[in-house]
C-alpha positions in Angstrom: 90.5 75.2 102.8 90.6 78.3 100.3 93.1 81.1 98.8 95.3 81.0 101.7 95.9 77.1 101.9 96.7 77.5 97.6 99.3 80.6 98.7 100.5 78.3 101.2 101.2 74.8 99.8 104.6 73.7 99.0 105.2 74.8 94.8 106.1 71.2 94.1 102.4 70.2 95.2 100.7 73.4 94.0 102.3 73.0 90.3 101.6 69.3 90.2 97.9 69.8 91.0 98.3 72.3 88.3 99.2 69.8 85.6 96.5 68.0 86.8 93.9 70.6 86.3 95.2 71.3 82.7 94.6 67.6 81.7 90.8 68.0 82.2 90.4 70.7 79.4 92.8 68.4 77.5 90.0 65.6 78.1 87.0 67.4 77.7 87.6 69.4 74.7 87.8 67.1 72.4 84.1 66.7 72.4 83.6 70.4 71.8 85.7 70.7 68.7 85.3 66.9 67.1 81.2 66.5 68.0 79.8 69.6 68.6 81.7 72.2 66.0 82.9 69.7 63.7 80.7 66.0 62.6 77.6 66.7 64.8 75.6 69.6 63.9 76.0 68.8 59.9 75.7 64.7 60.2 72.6 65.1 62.3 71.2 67.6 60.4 71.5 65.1 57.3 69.6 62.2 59.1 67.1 64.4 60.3 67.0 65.9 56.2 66.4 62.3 55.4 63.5 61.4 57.8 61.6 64.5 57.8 58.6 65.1 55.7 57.7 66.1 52.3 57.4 69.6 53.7 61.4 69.1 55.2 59.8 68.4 59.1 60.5 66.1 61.2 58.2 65.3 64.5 60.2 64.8 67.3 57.4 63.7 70.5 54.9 65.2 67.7 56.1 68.6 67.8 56.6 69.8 63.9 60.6 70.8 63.7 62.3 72.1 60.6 65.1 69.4 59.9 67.4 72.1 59.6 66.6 74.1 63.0 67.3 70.2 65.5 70.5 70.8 66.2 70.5 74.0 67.6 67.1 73.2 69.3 69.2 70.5 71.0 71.5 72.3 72.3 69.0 74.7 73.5 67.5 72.0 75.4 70.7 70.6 76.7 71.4 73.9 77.9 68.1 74.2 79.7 69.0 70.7 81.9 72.3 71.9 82.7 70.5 75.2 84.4 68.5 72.7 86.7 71.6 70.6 87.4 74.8 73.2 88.1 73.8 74.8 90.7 72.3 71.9 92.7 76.1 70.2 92.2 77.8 73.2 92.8 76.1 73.7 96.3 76.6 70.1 97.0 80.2 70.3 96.1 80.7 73.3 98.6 78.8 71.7 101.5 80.8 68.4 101.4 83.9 69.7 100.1 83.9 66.7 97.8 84.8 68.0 93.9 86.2 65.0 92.6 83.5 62.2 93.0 80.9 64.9 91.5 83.4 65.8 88.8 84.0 62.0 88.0 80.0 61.3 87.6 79.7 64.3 85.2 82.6 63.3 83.1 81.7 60.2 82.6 78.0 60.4 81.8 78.8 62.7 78.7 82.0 59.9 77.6 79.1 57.7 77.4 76.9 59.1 75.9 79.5 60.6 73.2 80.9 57.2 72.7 76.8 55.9 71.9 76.6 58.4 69.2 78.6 55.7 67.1 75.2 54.1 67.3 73.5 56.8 65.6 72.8 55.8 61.9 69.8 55.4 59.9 66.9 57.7 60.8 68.0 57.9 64.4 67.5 61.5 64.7 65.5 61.8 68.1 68.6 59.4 69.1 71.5 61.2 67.6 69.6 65.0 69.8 69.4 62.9 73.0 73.1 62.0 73.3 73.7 65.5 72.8 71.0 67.0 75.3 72.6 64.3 77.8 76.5 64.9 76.7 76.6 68.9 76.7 74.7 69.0 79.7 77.1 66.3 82.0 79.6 68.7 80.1 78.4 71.9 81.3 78.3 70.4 85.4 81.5 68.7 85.1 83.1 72.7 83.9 81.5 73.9 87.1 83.8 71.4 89.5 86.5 71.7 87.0 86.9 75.6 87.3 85.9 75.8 90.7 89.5 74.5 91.2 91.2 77.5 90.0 91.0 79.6 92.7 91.6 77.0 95.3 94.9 76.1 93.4 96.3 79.3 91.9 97.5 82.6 93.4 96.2 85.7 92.3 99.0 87.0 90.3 99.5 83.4 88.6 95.9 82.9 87.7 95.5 84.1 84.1 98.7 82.2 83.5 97.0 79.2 85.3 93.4 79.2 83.0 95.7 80.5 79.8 97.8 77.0 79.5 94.3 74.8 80.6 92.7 76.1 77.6 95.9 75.6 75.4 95.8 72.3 76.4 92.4 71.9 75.4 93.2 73.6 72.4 96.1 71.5 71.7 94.4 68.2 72.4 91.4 69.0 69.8 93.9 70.1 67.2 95.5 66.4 67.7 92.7 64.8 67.7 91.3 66.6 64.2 94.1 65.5 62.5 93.3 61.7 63.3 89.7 62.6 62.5 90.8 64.2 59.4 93.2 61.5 58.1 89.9 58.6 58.9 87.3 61.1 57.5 89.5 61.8 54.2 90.9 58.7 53.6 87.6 56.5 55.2 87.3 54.6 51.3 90.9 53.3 51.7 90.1 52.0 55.4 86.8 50.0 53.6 84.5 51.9 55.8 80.9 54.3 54.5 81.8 58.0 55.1 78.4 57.6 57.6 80.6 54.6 59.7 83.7 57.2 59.6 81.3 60.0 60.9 80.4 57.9 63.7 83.8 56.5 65.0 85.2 60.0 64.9 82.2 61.1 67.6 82.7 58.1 69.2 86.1 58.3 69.3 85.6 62.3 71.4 84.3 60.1 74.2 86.6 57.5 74.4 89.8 60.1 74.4 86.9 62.4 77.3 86.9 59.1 79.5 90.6 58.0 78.8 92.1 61.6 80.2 89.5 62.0 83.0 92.1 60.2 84.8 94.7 62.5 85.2 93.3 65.0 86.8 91.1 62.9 89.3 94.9 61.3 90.0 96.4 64.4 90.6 93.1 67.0 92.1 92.8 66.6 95.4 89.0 67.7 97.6 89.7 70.4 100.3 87.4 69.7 103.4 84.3 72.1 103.8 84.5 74.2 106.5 83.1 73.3 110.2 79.5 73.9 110.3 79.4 74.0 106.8 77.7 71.3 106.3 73.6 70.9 107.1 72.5 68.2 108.6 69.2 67.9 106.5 68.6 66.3 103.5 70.8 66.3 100.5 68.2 67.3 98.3 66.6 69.9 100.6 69.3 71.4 101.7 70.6 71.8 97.7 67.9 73.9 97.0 68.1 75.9 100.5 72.1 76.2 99.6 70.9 77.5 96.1 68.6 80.0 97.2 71.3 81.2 100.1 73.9 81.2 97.0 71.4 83.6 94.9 70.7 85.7 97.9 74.9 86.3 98.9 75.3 87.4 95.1 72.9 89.9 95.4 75.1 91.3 98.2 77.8 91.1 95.6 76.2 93.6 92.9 79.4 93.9 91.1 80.3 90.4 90.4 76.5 90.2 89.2 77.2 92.9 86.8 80.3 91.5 85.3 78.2 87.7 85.3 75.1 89.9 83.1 78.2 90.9 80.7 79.6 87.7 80.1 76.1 86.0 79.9 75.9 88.8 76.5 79.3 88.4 74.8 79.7 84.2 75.9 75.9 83.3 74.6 77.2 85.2 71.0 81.0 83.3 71.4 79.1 79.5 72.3 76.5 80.1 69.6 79.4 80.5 66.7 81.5 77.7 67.9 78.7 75.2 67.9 76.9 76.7 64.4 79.8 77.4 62.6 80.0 74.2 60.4 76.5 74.0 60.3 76.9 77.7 58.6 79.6 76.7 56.6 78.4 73.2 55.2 74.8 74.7 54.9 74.9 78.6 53.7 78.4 78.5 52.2 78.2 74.9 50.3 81.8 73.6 52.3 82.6 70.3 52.5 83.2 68.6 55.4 86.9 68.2 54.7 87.0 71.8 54.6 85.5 72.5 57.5 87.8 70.0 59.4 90.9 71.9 58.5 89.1 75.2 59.0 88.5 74.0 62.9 91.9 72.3 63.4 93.4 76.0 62.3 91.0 77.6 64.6 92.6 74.8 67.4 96.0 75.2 66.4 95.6 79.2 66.5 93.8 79.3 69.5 96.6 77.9 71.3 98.9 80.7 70.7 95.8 83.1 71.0 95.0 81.4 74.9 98.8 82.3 75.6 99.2 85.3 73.5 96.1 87.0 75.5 97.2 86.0 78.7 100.5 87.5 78.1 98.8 90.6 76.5 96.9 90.9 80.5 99.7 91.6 81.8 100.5 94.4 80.5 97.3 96.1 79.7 94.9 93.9 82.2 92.2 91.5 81.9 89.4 93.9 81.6 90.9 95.9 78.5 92.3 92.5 76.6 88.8 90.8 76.9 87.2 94.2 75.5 89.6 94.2 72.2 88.5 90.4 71.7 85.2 91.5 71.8 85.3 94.3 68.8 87.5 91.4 66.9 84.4 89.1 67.4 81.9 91.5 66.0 84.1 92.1 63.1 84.3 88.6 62.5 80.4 88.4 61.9 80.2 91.1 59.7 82.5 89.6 57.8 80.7 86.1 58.0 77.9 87.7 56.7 78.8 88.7 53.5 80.8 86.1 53.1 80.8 84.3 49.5 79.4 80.6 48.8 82.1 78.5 48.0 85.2 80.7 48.9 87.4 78.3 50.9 90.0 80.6 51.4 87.9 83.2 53.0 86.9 81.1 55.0 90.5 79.8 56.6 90.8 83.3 57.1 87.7 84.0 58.7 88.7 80.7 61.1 92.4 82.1 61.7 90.2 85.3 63.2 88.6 83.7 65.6 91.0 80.9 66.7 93.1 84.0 67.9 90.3 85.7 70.2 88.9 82.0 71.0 91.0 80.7 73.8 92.4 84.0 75.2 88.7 85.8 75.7 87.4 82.2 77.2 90.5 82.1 79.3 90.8 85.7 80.5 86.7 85.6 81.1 87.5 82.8 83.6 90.0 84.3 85.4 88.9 87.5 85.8 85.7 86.2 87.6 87.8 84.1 90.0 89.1 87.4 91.4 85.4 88.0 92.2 84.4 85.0 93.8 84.6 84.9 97.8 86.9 82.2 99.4 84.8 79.1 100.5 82.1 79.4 97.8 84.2 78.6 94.6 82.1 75.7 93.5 78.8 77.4 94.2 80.1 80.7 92.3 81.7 79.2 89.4 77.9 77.3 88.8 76.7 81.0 88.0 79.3 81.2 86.0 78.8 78.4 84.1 75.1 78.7 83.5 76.5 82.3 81.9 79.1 80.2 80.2 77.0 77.0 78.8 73.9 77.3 81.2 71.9 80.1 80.0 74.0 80.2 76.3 70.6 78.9 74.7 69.3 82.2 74.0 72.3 82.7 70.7 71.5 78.8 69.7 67.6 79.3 69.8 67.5 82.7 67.8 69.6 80.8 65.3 67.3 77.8 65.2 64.2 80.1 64.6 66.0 82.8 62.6 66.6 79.8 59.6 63.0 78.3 60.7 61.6 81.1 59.9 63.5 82.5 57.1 65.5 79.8 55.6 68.4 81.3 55.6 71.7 81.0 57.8 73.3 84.4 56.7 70.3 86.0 58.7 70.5 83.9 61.5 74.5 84.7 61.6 74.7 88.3 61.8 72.1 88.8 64.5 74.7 87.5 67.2 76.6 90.6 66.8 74.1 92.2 69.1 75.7 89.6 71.8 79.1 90.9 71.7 78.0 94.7 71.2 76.1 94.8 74.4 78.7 92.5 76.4 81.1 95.1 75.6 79.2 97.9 76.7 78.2 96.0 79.9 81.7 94.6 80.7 83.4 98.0 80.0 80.5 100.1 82.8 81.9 97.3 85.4 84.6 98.5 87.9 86.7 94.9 88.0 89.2 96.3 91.0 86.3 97.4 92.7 84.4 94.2 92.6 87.6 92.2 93.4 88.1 94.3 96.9 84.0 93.6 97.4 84.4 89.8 97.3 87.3 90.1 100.1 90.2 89.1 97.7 93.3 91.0 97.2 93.7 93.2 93.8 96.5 92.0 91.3 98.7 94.8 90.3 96.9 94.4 86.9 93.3 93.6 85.9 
């Protein structure tokens, strides 16, 4: 059951599915803003500063590591198990027609794992990158099931409305959940706790609040069947890799969603690798503190809100394509200006986070629904897969440059301004792609604009 049986369910059923859906970004995204762009990158980076060597190494499985380059080398790594596990689940999610068991697993695994990370203290650096590997990869597959929805619940003409308000909710949720983190973080001598223990409930806190609103939409989502014949008979794990390789092969038949995939894969590998460095560049390069940095994220939250809506509003008029593109020249400004950004100029850099909290949600949003346009109706889980290996799968090219830009340099500013390459090229790539075209080519019909 595809686009049609979305056109054609009762609104009362449609929309409450749709409320449903939302809540999953409002679940999920705490972890992104709290643990990976806020406490993690910075508090691991400490305990890793305080086991390493006298030369600042560390030897994670005997492999030398500069203390400073771990966190994006974890993430990097998370990344690289999240390729091996999307598209397997995706193609298992289409062959049964069974989203919401998959979805639950996924969320769940990286709660866990979140909510361990109050156990990471001490020297517990290999510790502290193993949570993340495990939690931004069960993140990564449960975004596959989680957008693979959208089509299968949202018209064409409502769809960039539809992703818009998921990521506002997202957006809204983090911003809540920063101030908590803020006032515990701040105020964490008056509550007789270490500023390490207050570290450590607030990433523990990410997946409590992940596993807490996981329920709502597995409530309110509801699994379509697969179609007849769907379905193989042979094993599960067999036929995952046969589905896979069928999945690669009908894309090729599709070269124009490909080409808009290879453009996203450019401009999202620059946009993940500044959400989850930018207080790593700030408490590192620009000598913020981590109270700082906390109000410089909840503005970027509180912003992107507006920015999610704002955007989608914005496609309307002018289309998808064209609203994506502007975000994409305001990115690349936004590095520049990073760059040469002073030490110790908080101001600057509330501005800097004001910038991007306006493209943030509405490119990530618009992104999203633009490719469900593209995607053909029965193979939403195993299309949205490729996209999210473009969207966290293969975004470990931006996080590993960064690692061995400061590993080899020392320096953060270089690292920073070399990821406005990403968003150049994904703007000449995105703008060469004819979206109506590629729309028509997947079988759907072609919103009035795009």
């Amino acid at each position: 059951m595809g686009r049609a049986a979305a056109q054609a369910a009762p609104d009362a059923d449609r929309r409450r599915e749709q409320r449903g859906w939302y809540f999953y970004d409002f679940a999920c995204s705490v972890y992104s803003t709290t643990v990976l762009t806020v406490f993690l990158g910075p508090y691991l980076t400490a305990i890793a500063k305080d086991a390493a060597d006298a030369d600042g190494f560390v030897h994670p499985l005997g492999v030398p590591v500069r203390a400073g380059s771990l966190f994006a080398y974890a993430v990097s790594a998370s990344v690289v198990l999240a390729v091996v596990l999307m598209p397997m689940v995706g193609a298992a999610a289409d062959r049964t027609g069974r989203k919401k068991p998959l979805l639950a697993a996924a969320a769940y695994t990286g709660a866990a794992a979140t909510a361990g990370m109050f156990f990471l203290d001490g020297h517990r650096y290999l510790l502290g990158a193993v949570l993340l590997i495990v939690a931004n990869a069960a993140l990564s597959v449960s975004m596959v099931l989680y957008n693979a929805y959208l089509p299968q619940i949202a018209g064409p003409e409502e769809r960039d409305r539809v992703s818009s308000r998921g990521w506002a909710f997202g957006y809204t949720a983090g911003a809540f959940v920063l101030v908590l983190n803020l006032i515990l973080y701040s105020g964490h001598d008056s509550f007789g706790l270490s500023e390490g223990t207050a570290v450590r409930i607030c990433l523990a806190s990410a997946g409590v609040w992940w596993g807490a609103f996981t329920l709502v939409p597995l409530r309110r989502l509801r699994d379509r069947r697969a179609p007849a014949g769907h379905v193989p008979a042979e094993g599960k794990v067999g036929a995952g890799w046969r589905q896979l390789v069928a999945t690669l092969r009908d894309m090729r038949a599709r070269p124009l969603t490909l080409a808009f995939l290879l453009a996203y894969l450019i401009y999202n590998d620059g946009v993940q690798t500044v959400i989850s460095q930018a207080s790593l560049y700030g408490s590192e390069e620009l000598g913020l503190d981590q109270n700082t940095l906390i109000v410089a994220v909840l503005l970027v939250q509180v912003l992107a809100v507006a920015g999610a809506l704002g955007m989608g509003r914005l496609a309307q008029t002018y289309g998808a394509k064209r609203t994506i593109l502007a975000s994409l020249a305001v990115w690349a400004l936004i590095l520049g200006t990073g760059y040469f950004l002073p030490a110790h100029s908080p101001a600057l850099f509330f501005v800097l986070a004001a910038a991007i909290g306006t493209v943030l949600g509405g490119s990530q949003a618009l992104s999203r629904s633009l490719f469900s346009h593209m995607v053909p109706s029965g193979k939403e889980a195993e299309y949205f897969s490729a996209y999210e290996m473009s969207d966290r799968g293969l975004s470990w090219l931006g996080p590993l440059v960064f690692g061995l830009a400061y590993q080899l340099t020392g320096s953060y500013r270089d690292a920073i301004i070399s990821l406005v390459i990403f968003f150049g090229v994904g703007f000449v790539l995105l703008a060469r792609v004819p979206v109506r075209a590629a729309v028509a080519a997947a079988g759907n019909p072609v919103p009035a604009r795009i």
